[in-house]
C-alpha positions in Angstrom: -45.9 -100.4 -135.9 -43.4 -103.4 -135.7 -39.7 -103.4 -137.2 -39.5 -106.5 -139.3 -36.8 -108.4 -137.0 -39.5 -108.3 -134.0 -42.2 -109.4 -136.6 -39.9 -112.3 -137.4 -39.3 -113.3 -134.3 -42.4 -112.9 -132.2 -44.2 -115.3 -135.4 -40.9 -118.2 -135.0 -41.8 -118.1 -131.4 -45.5 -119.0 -131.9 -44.0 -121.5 -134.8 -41.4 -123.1 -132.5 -41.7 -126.3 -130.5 -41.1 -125.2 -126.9 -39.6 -126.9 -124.4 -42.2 -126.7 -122.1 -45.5 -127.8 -123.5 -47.5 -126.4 -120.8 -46.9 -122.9 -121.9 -48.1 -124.1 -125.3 -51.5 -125.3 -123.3 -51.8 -121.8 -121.9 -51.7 -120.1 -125.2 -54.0 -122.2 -126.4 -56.9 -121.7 -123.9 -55.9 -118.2 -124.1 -57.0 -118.2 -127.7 -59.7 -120.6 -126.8 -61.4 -118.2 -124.2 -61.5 -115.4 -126.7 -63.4 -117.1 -129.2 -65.6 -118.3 -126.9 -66.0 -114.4 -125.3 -66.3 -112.9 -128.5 -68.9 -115.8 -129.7 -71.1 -115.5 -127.2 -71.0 -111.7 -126.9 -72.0 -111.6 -130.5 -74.9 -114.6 -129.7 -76.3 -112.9 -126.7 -76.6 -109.5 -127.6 -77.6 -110.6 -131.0 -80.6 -112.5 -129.1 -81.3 -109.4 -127.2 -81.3 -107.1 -130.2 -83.9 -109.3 -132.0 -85.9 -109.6 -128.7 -86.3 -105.7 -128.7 -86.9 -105.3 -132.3 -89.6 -108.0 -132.0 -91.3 -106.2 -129.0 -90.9 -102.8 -131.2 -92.9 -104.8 -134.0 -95.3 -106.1 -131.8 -96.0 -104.1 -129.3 -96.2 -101.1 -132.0 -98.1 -103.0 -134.6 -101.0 -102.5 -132.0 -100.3 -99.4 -130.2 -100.0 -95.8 -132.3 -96.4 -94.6 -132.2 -98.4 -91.1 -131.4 -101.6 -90.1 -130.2 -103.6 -86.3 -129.6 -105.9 -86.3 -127.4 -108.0 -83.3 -126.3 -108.1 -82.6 -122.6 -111.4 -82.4 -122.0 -111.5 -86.0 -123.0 -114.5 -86.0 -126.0 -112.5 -85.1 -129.5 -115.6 -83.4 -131.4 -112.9 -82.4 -134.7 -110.7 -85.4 -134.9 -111.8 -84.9 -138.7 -109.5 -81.8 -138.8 -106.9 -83.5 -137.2 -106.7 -86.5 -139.0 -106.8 -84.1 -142.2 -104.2 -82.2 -141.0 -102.1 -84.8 -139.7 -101.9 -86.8 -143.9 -100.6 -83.3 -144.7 -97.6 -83.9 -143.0 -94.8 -85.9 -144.5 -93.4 -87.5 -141.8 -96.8 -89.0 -141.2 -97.9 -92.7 -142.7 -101.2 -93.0 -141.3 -103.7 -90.9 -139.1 -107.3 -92.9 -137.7 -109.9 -91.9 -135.1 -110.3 -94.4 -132.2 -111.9 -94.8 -128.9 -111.2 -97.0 -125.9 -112.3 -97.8 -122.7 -111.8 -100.6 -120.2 -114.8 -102.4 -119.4 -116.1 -106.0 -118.7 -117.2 -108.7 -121.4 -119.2 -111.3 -120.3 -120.3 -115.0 -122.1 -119.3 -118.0 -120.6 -117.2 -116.2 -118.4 -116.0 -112.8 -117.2 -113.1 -110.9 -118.0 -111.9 -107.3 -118.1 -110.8 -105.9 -121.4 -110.0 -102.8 -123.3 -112.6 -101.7 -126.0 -111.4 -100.1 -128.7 -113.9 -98.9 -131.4 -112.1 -97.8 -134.8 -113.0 -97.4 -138.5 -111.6 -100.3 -140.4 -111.4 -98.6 -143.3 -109.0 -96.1 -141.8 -106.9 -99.0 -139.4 -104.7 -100.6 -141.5 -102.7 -97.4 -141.9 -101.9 -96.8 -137.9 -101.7 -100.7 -136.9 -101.2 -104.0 -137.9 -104.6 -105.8 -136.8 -105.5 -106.9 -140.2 -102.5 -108.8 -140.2 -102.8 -111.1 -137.1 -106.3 -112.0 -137.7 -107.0 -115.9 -137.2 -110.3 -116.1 -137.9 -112.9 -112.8 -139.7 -111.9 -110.3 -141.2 -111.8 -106.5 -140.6 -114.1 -105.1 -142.8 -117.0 -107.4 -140.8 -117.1 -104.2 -138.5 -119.9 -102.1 -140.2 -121.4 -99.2 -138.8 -124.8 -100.1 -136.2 -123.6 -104.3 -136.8 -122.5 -104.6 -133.2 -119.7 -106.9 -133.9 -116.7 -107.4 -132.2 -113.6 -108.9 -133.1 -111.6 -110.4 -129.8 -108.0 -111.3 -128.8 -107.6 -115.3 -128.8 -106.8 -115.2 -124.9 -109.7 -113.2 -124.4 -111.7 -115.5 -126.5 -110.4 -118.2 -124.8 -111.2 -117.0 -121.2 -114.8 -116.3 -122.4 -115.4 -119.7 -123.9 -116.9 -118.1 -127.1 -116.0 -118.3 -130.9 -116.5 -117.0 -133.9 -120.4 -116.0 -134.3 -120.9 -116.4 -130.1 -122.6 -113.5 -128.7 -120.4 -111.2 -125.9 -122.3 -108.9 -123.7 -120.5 -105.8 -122.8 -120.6 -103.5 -120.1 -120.4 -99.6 -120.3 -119.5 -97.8 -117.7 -122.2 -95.4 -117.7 -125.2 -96.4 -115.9 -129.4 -96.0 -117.1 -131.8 -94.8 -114.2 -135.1 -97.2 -114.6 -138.3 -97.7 -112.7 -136.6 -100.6 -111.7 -133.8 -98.9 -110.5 -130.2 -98.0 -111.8 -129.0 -100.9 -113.7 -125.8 -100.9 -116.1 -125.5 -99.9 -119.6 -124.9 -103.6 -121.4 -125.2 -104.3 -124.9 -124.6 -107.7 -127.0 -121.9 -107.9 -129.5 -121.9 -110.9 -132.0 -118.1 -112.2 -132.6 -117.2 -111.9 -136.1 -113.1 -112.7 -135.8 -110.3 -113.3 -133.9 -106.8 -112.2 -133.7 -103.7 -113.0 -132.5 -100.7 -110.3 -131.8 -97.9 -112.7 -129.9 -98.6 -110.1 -127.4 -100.3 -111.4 -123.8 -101.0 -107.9 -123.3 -103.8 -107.8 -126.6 -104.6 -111.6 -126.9 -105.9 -111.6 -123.7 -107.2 -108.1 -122.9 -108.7 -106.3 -126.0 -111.8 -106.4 -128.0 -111.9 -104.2 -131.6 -115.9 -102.3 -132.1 -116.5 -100.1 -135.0 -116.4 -96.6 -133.7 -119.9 -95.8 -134.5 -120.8 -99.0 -131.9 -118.7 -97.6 -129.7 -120.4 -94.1 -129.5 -123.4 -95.6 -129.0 -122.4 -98.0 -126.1 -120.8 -95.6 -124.2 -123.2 -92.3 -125.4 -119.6 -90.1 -126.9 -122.5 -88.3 -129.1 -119.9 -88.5 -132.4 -116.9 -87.8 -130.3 -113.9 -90.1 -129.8 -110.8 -90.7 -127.6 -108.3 -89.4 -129.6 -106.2 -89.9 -133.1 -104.0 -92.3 -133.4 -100.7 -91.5 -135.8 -98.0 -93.5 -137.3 -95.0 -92.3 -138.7 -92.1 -93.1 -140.8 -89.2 -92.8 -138.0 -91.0 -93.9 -134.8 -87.8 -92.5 -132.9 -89.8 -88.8 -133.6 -92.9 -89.6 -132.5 -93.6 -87.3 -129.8 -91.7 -84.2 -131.7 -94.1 -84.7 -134.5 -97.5 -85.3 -132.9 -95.8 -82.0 -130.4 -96.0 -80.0 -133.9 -99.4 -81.0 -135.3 -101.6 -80.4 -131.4 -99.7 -77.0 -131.3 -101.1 -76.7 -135.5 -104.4 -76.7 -134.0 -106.5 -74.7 -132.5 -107.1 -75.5 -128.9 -105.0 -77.6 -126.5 -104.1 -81.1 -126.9 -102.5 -84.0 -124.8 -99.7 -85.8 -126.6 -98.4 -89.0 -126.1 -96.2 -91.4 -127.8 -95.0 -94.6 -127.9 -92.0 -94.5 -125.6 -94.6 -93.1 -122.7 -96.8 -96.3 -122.5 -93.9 -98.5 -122.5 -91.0 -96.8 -121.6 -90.2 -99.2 -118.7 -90.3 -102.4 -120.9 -87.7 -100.5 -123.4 -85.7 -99.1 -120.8 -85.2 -102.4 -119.3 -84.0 -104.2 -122.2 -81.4 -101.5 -122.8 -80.3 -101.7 -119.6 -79.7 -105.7 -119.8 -78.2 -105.4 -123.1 -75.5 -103.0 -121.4 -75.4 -105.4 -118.5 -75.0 -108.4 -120.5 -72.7 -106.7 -122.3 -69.8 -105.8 -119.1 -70.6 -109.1 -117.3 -69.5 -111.2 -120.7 -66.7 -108.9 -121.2 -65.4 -110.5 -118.3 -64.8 -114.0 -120.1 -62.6 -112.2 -122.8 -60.6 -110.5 -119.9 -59.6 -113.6 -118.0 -58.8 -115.3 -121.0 -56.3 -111.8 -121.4 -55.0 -112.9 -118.3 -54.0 -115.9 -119.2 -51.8 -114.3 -122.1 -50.1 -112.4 -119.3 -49.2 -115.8 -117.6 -48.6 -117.6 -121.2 -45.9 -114.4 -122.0 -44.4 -114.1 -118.4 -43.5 -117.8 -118.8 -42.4 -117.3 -122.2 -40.6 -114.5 -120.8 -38.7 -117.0 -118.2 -38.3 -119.8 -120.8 -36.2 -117.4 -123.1 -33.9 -115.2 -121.6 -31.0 -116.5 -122.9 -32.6 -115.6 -126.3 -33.4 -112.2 -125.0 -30.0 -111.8 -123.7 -28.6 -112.8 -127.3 -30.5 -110.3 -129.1 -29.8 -107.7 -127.1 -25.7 -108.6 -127.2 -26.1 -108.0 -130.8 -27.9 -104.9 -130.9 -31.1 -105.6 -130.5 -32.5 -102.5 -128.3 -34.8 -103.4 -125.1 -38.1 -101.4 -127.6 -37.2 -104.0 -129.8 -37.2 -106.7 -127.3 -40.5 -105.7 -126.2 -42.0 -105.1 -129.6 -41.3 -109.4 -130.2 -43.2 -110.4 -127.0 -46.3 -107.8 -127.9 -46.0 -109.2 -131.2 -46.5 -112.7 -130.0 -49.1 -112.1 -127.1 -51.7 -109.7 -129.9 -50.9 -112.9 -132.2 -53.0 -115.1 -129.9 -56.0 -112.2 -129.4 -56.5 -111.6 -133.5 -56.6 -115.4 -134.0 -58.7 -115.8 -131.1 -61.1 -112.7 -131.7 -61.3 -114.0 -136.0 -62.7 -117.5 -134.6 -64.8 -115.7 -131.8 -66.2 -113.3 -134.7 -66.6 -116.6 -137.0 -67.9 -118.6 -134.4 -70.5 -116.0 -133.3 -71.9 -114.9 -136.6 -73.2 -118.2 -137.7 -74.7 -119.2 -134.3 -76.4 -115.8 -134.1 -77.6 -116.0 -137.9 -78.8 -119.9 -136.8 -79.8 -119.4 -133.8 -83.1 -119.5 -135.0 -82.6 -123.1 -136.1 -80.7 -124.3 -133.0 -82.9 -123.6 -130.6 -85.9 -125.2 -131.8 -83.4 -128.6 -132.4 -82.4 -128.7 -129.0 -86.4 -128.2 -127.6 -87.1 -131.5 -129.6 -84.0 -132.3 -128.5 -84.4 -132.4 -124.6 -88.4 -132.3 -125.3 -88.7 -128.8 -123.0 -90.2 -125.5 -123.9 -87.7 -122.9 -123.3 -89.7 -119.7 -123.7 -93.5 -121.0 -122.6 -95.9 -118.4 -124.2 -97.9 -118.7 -121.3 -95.3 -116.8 -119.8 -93.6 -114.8 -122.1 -94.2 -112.1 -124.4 -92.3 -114.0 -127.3 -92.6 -117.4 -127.0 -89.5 -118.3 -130.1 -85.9 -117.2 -129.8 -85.4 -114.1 -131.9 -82.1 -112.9 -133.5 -80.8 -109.8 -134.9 -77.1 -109.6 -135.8 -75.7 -106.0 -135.7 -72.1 -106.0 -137.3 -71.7 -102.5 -135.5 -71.8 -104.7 -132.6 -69.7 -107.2 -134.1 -66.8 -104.8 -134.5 -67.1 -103.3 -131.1 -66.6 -106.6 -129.8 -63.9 -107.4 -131.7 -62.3 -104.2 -130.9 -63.2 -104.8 -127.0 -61.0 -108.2 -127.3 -58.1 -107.0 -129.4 -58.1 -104.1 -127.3 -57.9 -106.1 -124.5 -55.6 -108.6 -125.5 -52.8 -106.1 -126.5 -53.2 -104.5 -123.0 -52.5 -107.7 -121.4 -48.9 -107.6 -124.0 -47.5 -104.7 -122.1 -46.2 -106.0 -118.9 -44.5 -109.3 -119.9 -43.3 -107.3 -123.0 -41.5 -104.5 -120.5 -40.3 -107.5 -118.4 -38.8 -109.0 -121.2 -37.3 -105.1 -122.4 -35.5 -105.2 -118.8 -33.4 -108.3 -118.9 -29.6 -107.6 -118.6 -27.7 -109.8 -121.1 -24.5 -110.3 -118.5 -27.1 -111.5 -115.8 -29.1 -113.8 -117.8 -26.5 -115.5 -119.4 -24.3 -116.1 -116.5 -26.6 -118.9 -115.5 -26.9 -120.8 -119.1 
């Protein structure tokens, strides 16, 4: 791109000892306010990446990347579905489950989610066995009435682990005494934790034979709940197995129920993204400022060069040469900079909470209560490509300044 005499020149004038020092002070926080652009760009998204891929994990460790439904809400042949649904080989995992939002009462009263499965068949559509904290899984046996709760919800009904829970179905018993509730008393067996308010504090896991019975299904559930190897085809897959079978079928997927949440994130990432793309464009400006002066300080060098043959492209070549000097050395030590805070920031954080003794991310109110990170070096090179990008833009007008001195004029005052 360059001819080696602009080359040679535009790296002595970063090597020379100007004159004026204060130009030498503006290149510097030039190349100072890249780094720091490019550094935290790479932090922040990173951050954000690892925020959304830990809401994917946790969010879908609990909820079905797909589910079929049938539209008349009782699903008599979820045995055929769940057969048919193994036969495909995009699917992982295919369960039975019902759910319903009720009230649990002990100590206290809260509103939760029942979900009745077969543990048997669980592990392969969620992660529940996983994030247990006290029980296990396999306590839920057919006609046992246990019930395995979310620590929040445990929490807000004062019970543990072998307390009894009363639940309340929504259907309703006609007496001589009258019409009272359908109720029915579950013993706690386990509890679990997800990281996920949503499920700590709001769901409650009955075998699916337990759940029939409380809320009379007669052998029917909700639905069948699928997981697949790429999540991203989730509703395209479950879409092909309900049209498989014979009758009709609601589908949903994973992107339905939380949509929003995912949507947002993206939307922040991309906002996060412009807004700190702002701190590597003022510190372009300043190599417009830093050149323009550079420009001033060496006419009678520009005027010299051009006496002896020197063309006014070559000219400019020198200054670009000298201003995209200052954006790679900047962008390297952003990109350097950036990588090991994001791969530490892990580590950081929880220094500086001892540090300054403050929670930053209270799981009271958050979802993820620790800083996550996922470092992308797709990311990392559009960044970097962003700020050189940038920086040789902001090149082009002292460079054509300096490409329009006339020799005569600028040495008539030396």
């Amino acid at each position: 791109m360059f001819q080696p005499l602009s080359l040679f020149v535009g790296l002595r004038y970063m090597r020379a000892k100007r004159r004026n020092h204060f130009i030498s002070f503006i290149s510097l926080t030039s190349m100072i306010g890249i780094a720091l652009g490019v550094a935290t760009l790479i932090t922040v998204l990173s951050v954000m990446n690892g925020f959304e891929k830990e809401l994917q994990e946790r969010i879908l460790g609990f909820v079905s990347h797909a589910t079929i439904e049938d539209w008349g809400g009782e699903f008599e042949n979820w045995e055929q579905v769940v057969e048919t649904s193994r036969q495909n080989p995009e699917v992982i995992g295919a369960a039975p489950y019902i759910e319903q939002e009720t009230l649990l009462k002990a100590r206290g009263v809260n509103g939760a989610l029942v979900r009745g499965i077969i543990p048997e068949l669980e592990p392969a559509v969620s992660d529940l066995h996983q994030h247990m904290v006290s029980g296990e899984l396999s306590q839920l046996q057919p006609n046992s009435f246990n019930v395995l709760l979310g620590e929040g919800l445990a929490l807000r009904l004062g019970v543990g682990v072998g307390d009894s829970v009363t639940i309340f179905a929504p259907q309703v018993r006609t007496t001589p005494a009258g019409i009272i509730p359908q109720v029915k008393r579950f013993t706690v067996t386990g509890i679990f934790a997800a990281g996920v308010n949503e499920y700590d504090t709001a769901l409650a896991v009955v075998h699916v034979s337990d759940a029939q019975r409380l809320f009379r299904l007669n052998g029917t559930v909700t639905g069948v709940r699928l997981k697949l190897q790429d999540l991203f085809r989730a509703r395209l897959v479950a879409s092909k197995l309900a049209n498989e079978l014979p009758g009709v079928y609601n589908v949903r997927d994973w992107t339905q129920q939380h949509s929003n949440l995912f949507r947002a994130v993206r939307m922040e990432k991309l906002v996060m993204f412009v807004i700190l793309s702002m701190i590597i464009a003022v510190a372009a400006f300043n190599i417009i400022s830093t050149l323009i002066m550079v420009v001033t300080d060496k006419q009678a060098d520009i005027a010299i060069l051009r006496t002896m043959g020197a063309s006014p492209k070559t000219i400019m070549r020198i200054f670009i040469v000298q201003g995209s000097l200052i954006g790679v050395v900047g962008t390297m030590l952003g990109v350097i900079g950036g990588v090991v805070l994001a791969t530490n920031v892990e580590t950081i954080v929880p220094a500086l909470e001892r540090l300054l003794n403050t929670d930053f991310l209270s799981a009271e109110v958050y979802y993820i209560s620790e800083l996550p990170s996922d470092l992308q070096w797709q990311d990392v090179v559009k960044f970097s490509g962003v700020s050189l990008l940038l920086s040789l833009l902001a090149t082009l007008y002292p460079a054509a300044r300096a490409a329009k001195v006339q020799p005569a004029e600028a040495l008539s005052y030396e």
